[in-house]
C-alpha positions in Angstrom: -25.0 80.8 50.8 -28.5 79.8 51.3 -29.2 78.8 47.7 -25.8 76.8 47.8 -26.7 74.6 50.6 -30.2 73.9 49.3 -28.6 73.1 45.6 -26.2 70.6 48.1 -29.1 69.3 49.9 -31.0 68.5 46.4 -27.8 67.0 45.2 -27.5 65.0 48.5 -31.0 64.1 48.3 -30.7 62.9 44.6 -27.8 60.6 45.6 -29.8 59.1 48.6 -33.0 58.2 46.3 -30.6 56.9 43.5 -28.5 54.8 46.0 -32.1 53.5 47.6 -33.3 52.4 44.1 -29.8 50.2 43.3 -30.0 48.9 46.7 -33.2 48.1 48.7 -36.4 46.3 48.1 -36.5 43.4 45.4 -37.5 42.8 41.7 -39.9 40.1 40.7 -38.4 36.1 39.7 -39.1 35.5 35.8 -41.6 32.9 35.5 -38.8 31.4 33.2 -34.5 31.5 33.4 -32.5 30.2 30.8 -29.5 28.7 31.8 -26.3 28.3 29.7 -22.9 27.9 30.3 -19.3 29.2 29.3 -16.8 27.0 27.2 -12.9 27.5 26.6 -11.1 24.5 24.8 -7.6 26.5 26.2 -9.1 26.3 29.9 -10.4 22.9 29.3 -6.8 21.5 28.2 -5.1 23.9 30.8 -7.0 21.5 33.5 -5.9 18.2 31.6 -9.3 17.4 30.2 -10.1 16.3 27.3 -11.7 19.1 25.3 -13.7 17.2 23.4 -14.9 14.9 26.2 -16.0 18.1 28.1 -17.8 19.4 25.9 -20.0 16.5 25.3 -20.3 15.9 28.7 -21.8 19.4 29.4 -24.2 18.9 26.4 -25.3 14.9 27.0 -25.0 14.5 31.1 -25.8 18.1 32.2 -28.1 18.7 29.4 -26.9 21.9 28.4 -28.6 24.0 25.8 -26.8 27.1 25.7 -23.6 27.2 25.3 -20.9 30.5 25.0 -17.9 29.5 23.7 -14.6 31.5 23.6 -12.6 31.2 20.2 -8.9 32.2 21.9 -7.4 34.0 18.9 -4.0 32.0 19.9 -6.2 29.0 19.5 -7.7 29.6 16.2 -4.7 31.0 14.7 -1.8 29.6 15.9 0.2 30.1 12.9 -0.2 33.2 10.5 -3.2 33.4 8.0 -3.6 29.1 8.9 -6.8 29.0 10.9 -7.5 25.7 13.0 -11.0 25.6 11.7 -11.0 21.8 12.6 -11.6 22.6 16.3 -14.4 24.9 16.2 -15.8 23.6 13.2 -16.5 20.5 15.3 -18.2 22.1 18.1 -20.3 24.4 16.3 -21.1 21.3 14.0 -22.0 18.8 17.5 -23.8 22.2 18.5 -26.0 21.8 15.2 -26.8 17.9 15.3 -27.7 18.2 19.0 -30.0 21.7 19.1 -27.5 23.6 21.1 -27.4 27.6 21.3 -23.8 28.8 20.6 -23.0 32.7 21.2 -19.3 32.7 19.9 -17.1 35.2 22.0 -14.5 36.9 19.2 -11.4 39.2 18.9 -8.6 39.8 20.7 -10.1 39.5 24.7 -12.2 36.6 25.2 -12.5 35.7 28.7 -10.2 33.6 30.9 -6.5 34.8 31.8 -4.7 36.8 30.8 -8.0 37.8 29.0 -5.8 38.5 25.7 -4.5 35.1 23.7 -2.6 37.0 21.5 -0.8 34.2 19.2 2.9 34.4 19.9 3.8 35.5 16.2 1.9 38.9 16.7 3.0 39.5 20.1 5.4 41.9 19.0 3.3 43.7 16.3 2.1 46.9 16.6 -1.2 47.5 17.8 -3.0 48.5 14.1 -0.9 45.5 12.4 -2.7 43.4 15.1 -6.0 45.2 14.5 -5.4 43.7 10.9 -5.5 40.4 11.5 -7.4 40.4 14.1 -10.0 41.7 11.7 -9.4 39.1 9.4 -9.9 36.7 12.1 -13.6 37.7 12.7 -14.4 37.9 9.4 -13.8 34.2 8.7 -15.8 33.4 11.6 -18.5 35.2 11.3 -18.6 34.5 7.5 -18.2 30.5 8.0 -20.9 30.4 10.7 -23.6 33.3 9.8 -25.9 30.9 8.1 -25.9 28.1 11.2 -29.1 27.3 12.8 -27.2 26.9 16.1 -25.6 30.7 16.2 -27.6 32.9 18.8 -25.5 36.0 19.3 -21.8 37.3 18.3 -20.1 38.3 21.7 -17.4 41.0 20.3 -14.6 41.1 22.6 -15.3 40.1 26.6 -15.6 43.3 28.5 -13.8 45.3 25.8 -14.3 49.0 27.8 -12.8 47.2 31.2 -9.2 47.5 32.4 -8.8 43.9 33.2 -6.2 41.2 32.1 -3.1 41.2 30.2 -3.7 43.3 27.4 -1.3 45.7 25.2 -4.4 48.1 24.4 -8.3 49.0 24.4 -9.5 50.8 21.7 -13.0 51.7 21.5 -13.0 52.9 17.7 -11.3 49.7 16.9 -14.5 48.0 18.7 -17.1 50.1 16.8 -15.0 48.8 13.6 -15.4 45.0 14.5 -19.0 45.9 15.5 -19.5 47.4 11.5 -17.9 44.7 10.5 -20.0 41.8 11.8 -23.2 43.5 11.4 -22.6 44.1 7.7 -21.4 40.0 7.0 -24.2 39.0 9.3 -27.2 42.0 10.3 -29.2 39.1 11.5 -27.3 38.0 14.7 -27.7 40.1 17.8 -24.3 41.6 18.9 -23.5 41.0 22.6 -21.2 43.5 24.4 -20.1 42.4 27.9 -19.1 44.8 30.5 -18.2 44.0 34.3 -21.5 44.0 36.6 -20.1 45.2 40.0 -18.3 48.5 38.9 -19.9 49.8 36.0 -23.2 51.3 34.9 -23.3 49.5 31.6 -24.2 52.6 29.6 -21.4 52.7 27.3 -22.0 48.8 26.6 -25.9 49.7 26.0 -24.6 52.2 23.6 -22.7 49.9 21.3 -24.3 46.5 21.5 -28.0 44.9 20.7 -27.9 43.2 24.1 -25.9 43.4 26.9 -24.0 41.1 29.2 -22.8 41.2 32.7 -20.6 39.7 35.2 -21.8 38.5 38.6 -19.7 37.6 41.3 -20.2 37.2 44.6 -16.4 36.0 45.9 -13.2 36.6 44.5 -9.6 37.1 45.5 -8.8 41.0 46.1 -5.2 41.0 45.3 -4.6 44.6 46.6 -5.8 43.5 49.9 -4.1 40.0 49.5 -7.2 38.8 50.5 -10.9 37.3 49.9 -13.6 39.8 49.2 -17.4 39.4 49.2 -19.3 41.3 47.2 -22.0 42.8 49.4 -24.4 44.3 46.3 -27.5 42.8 46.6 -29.8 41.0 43.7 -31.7 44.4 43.3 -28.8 45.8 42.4 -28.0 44.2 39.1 -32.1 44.3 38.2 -32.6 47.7 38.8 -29.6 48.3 36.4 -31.1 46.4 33.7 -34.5 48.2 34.0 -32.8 51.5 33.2 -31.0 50.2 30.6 -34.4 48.6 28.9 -36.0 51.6 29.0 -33.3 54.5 28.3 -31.5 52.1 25.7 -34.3 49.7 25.1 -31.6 47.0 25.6 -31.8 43.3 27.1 -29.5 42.7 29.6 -28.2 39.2 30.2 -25.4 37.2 32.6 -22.8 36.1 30.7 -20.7 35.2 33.2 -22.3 33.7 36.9 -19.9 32.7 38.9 -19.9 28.9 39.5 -16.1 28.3 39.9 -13.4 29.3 42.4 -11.4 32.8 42.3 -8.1 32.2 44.0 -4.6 34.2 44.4 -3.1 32.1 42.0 -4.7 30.5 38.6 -7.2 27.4 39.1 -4.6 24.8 38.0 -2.3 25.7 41.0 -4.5 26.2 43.7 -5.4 23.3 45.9 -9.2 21.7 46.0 -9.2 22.7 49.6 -8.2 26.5 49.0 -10.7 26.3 45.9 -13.6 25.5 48.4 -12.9 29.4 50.1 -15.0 30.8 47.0 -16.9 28.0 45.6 -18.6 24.6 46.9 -21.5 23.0 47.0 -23.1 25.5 49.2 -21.5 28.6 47.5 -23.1 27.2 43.9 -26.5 26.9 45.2 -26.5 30.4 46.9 -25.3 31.7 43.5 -27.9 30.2 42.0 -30.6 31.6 44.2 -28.7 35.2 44.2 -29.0 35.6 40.2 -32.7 34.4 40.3 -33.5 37.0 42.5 -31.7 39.6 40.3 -34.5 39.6 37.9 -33.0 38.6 34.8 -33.9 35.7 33.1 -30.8 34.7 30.9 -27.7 33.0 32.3 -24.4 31.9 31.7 -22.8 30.0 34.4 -19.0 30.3 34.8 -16.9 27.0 35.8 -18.6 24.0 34.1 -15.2 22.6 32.8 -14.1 23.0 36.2 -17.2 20.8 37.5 -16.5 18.4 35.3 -12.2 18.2 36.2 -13.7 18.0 40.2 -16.2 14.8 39.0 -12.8 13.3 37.7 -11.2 13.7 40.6 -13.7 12.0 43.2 -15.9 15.1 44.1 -19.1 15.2 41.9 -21.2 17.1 44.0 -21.5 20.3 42.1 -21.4 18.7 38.8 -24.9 16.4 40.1 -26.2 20.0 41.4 -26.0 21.4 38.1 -27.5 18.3 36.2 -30.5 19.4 38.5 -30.3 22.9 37.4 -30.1 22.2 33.7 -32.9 19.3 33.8 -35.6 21.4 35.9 -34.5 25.0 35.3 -34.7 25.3 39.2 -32.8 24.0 42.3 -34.9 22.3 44.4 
């Protein structure tokens, strides 16, 4: 009984020191953050913008020079085997002529609900005849836009080993498979694998991918709760993190997605500005800003710039003049 309760208080003790380490003290500001942004044509249109206008007002007003954009398979493909290179061909080409970063997010989940843009023609096929084509999908990206001085990484999937969104399956071997498959079109790109921030430990990410990419929220709408929820993990928390994954996987760890829009009970285009101000304003962006530069990592892509740019059409520029700041300085004042 003895030896039982002092294998406990070890155990106990072990838990304490970890739970210390995640969450108290602080990790030291890099001398230098880059700051990028996410792009979705779908979301863009979904807000009645102007794709194209957005985009180039992100890159020539805001002076953005990295730039993540998500290539919605229901986008790209619309129809069978007839790609719509036009679209992306034109960003990554405005990317080239204007010295812009791109990390293209690819497959079947990238990013903004329901997650999966499944094309309606394959809705209905199995999963391994969507694996197909979804495999043929990456491979014409990846082949078309391997040798462009503008690529920076491959993002496979967004937060492929997360139960999140509207999706008919995950399938980790099928993700090793895409991984395969990119590296041997294109072993000089890094491969990005994303993976929630708040609830997960990123190891299984660290395992697969050259770099990995977290989320980082700070207030969202808990629908179980039917209510708003603040996260309450402190900057430390996501630093400390990325120090054990640098030195047990030997692994960057970056922010692919900062939180810099609203997260609402219903989607963005039928919430009201005034219920979009519960999770993000003008005061909400700059604490964000200030929360991921004291997380200690030093790569960032900010979540919500087409939505900055639908509030300066409607009358409220504020966040959109904050960012400029941001992207001109690489600072807040």
């Amino acid at each position: 009984m003895k030896t039982i309760k002092i294998i406990l208080l070890v155990v106990i003790g072990i838990i304490l020191a970890f739970a210390a380490y995640l969450f108290l003290g602080r990790v030291s500001t890099p001398k230098r953050i880059i700051w990028g942004v996410n792009f979705s044509q779908k979301h863009s249109q979904n807000l009645g913008l102007d794709w194209r206008e957005t985009y180039l007002a992100l890159i020539d007003e805001l002076k953005v020079k990295n730039i993540k954009i998500a290539v919605h398979w229901d986008v790209f493909e619309p129809e069978e085997n007839r790609y719509n290179l036009a679209d992306l061909d034109w960003q990554i080409k405005t990317a080239e002529e204007k010295g812009i970063k791109v990390t293209l997010v690819i497959g079947m989940k990238t990013s903004r609900w329901p997650e999966c843009h499944i094309p309606n023609w394959a809705v209905n096929r199995n999963k391994f005849g969507q694996q197909e084509r979804i495999t043929a999908m990456i491979e014409t990206i990846v082949s078309r836009y391997k040798d462009s001085p503008t690529i920076k990484y491959w993002q496979i999937e967004n937060e492929p080993l997360f139960n999140f969104g509207q999706c008919p399956w995950m399938d980790r071997d099928f993700l090793k498979k895409e991984i395969v498959l990119v590296k041997s079109i294109d072993p000089s790109h890094p491969i990005l694998i994303t993976d929630t921030g708040e609830w997960s430990f990123w190891i299984k990410a660290a395992m697969l991918g050259d770099i990995v990419g977290t989320t980082m929220y700070r207030k969202v709408w808990f629908e179980k709760a039917s209510s708003y929820l603040n996260y309450s993990f402190p900057p430390v928390f996501y630093g400390r993190k990325a120090f054990l994954i640098k030195n047990f996987f030997r692994k960057k760890v970056i922010c692919s997605e900062l939180q810099a829009e609203p997260w609402g009970p219903k989607l963005l285009y039928d919430v009201p500005i005034e219920e979009q101000k519960k999770t993000m304003n003008l005061d909400q962006f700059r604490s964000n800003i200030r929360y991921a530069e004291q997380s200690g990592l030093d790569e960032f892509y900010l979540w919500g710039g087409e939505w900055w740019f639908w509030l300066k059409q409607k009358g409220y520029p504020e966040i959109w003049e904050e960012a400029k700041k941001l992207f001109l300085s690489g600072k807040l004042e």
